[in-house]
KOLROSE-144577 format. One line per 5 residues: their letters; for each residue z, x, y of N, C-alpha, C. Coordinates in nm, 4 decimals, m for minus. Each point is the difference from the previous one (the first is absolute). Layout:
<marvexs>
a	Z X Y Z X Y Z X Y | ... $
</marvexs>
This chain:
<marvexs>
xxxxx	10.8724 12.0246 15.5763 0.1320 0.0580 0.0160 0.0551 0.0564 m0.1311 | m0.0411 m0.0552 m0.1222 0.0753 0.0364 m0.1031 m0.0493 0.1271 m0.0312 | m0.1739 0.0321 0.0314 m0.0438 0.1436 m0.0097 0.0936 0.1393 0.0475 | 0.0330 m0.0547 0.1153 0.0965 0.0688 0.0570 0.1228 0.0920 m0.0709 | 0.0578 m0.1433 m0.0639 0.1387 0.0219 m0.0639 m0.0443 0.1129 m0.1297 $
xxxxx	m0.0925 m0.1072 m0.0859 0.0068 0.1115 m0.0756 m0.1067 0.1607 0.0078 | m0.0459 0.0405 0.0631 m0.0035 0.1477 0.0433 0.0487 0.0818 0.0216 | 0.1136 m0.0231 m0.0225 0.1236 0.1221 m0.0646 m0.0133 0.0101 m0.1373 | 0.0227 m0.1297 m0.0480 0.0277 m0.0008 m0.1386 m0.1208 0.0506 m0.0767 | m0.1420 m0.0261 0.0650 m0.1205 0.0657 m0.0607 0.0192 0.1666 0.0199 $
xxxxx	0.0533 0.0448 0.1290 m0.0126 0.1316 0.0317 0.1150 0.0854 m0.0960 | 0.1502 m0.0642 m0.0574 0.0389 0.0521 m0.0990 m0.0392 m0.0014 m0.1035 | m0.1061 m0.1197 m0.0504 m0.0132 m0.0041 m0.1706 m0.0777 0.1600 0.0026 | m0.1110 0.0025 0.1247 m0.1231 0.1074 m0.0291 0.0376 0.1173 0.0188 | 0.1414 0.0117 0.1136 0.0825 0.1261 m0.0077 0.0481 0.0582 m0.1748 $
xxxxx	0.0708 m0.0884 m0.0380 0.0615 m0.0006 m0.1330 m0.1189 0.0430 m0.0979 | m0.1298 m0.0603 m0.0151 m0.1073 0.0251 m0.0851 m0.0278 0.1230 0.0176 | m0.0173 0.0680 0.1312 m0.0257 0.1171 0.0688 0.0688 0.1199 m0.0568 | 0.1318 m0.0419 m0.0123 0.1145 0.0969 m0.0172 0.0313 0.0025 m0.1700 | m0.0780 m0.1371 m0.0272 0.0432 0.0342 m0.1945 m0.1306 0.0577 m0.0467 $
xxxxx	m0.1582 m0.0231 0.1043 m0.0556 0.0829 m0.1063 m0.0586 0.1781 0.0450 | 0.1452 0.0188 0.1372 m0.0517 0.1074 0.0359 0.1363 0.1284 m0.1063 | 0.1003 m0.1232 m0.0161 0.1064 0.0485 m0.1199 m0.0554 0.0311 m0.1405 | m0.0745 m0.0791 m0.0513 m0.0614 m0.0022 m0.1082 m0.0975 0.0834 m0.0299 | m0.0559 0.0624 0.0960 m0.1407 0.1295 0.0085 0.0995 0.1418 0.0036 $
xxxxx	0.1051 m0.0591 0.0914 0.0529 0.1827 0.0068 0.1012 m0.0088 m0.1457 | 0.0230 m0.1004 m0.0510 0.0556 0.0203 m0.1367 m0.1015 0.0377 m0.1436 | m0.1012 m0.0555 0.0038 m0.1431 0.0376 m0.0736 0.0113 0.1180 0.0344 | m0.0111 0.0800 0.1085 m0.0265 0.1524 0.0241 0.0648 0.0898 m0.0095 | 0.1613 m0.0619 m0.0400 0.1440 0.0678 m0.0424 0.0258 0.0204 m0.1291 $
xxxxx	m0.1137 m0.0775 m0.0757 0.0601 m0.0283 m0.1516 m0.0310 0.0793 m0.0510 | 0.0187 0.0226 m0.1320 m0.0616 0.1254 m0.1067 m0.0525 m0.0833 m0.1060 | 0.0907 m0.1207 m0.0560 m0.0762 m0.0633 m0.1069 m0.0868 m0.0981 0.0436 | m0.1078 0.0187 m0.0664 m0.1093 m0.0371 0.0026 m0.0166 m0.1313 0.0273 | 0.0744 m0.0952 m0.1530 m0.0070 m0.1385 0.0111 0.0818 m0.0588 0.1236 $
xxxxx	0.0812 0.0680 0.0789 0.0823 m0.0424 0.1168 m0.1345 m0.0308 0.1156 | m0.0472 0.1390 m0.0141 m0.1148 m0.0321 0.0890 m0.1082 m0.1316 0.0246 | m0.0020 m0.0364 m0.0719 m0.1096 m0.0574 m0.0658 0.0717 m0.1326 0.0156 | 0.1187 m0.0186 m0.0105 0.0627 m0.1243 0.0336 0.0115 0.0183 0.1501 | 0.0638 0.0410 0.0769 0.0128 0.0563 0.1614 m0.1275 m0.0750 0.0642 $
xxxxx	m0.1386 0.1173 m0.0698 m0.1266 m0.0600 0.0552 m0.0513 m0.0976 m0.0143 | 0.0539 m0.0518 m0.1166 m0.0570 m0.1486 m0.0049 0.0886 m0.0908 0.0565 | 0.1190 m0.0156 0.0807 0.1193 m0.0909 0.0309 m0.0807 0.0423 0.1756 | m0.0448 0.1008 0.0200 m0.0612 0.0157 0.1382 m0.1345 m0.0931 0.0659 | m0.0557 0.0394 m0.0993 m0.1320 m0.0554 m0.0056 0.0111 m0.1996 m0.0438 $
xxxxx	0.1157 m0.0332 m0.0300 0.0069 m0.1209 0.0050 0.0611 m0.0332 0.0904 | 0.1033 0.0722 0.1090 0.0674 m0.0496 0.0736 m0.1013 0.0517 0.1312 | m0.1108 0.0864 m0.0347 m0.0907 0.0242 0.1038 m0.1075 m0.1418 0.0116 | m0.0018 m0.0565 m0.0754 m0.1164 m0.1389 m0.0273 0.0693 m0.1270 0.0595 | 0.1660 0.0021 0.0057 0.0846 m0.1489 0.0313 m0.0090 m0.0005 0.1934 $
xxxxx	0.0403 0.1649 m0.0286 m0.0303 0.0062 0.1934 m0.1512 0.0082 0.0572 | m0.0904 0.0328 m0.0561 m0.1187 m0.0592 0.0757 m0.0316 m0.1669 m0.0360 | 0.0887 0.0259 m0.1177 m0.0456 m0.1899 m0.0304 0.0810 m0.0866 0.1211 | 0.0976 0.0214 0.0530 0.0851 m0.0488 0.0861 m0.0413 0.0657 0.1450 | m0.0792 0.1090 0.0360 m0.0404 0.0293 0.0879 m0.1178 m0.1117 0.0262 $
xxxxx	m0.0785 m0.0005 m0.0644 m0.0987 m0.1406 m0.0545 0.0158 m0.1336 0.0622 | 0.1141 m0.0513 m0.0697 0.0583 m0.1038 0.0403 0.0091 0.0041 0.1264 | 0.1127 0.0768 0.0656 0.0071 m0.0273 0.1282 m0.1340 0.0137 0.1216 | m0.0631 0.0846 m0.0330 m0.1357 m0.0219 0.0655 m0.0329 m0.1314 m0.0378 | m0.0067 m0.0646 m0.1035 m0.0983 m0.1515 m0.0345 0.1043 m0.1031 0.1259 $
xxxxx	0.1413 0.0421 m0.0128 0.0550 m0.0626 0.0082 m0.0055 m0.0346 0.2228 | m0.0464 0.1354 0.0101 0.0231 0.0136 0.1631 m0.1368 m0.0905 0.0687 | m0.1366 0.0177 m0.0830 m0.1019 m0.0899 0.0073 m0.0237 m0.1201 m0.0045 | 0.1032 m0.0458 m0.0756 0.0188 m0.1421 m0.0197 0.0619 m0.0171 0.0988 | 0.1115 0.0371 0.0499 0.0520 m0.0022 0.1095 m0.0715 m0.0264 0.1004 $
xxxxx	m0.0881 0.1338 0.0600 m0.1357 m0.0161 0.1435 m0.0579 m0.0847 m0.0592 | m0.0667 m0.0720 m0.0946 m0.1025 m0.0548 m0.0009 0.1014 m0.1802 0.0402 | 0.0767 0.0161 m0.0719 0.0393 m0.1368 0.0891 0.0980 0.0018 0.1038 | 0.0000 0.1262 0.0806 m0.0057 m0.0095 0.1592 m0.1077 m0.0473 0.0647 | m0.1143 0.0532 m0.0421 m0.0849 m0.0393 0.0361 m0.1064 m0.1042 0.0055 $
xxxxx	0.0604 m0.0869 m0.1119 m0.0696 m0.1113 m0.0182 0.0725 m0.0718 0.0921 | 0.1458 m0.0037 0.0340 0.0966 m0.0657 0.0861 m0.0688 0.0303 0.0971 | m0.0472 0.0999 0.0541 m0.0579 0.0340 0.1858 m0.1337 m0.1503 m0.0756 | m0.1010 0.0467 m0.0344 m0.0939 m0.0621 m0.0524 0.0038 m0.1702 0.0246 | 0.1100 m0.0383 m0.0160 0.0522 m0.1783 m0.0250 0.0287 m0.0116 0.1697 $
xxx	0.0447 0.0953 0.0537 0.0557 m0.0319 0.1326 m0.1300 m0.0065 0.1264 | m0.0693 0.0737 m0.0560 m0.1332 m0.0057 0.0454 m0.0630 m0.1251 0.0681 | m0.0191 m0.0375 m0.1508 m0.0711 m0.1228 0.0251 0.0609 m0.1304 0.0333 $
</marvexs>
């Protein structure tokens, strides 16, 4: 049940990640100075690594989940 609850709160963090590093590319591509760039792309490319790292997670996290659904069917079994 608690999976539940929070799947909003996962679906805004990755909205928000979505939206700062799709902000952060069209600002890299707006800039003129150089070193701006270069900060932009690199603040992207790290906030591009936290959301697959957290995309990550929640996959590990949904497996752990089935796998002890299924050990529960498993116990009832026998």
């Amino acid at each position: 049940m608690a999976t539940k609850s929070q799947q909003p709160k996962h679906r805004d963090a990755l909205s928000s990640l979505n939206a700062a590093v799709a902000a952060l590319n069209l600002a890299k591509e707006l800039s003129s100075v150089t070193p701006a760039k270069a900060v932009f792309g690199t603040v992207s490319v790290i906030l591009t690594m936290i959301r697959v790292s957290f995309l990550l997670d929640c996959v590990e996290r949904l497996q752990d989940e089935m796998d002890l659904g299924y050990d529960d069917q498993r116990r009832r079994l026998r």
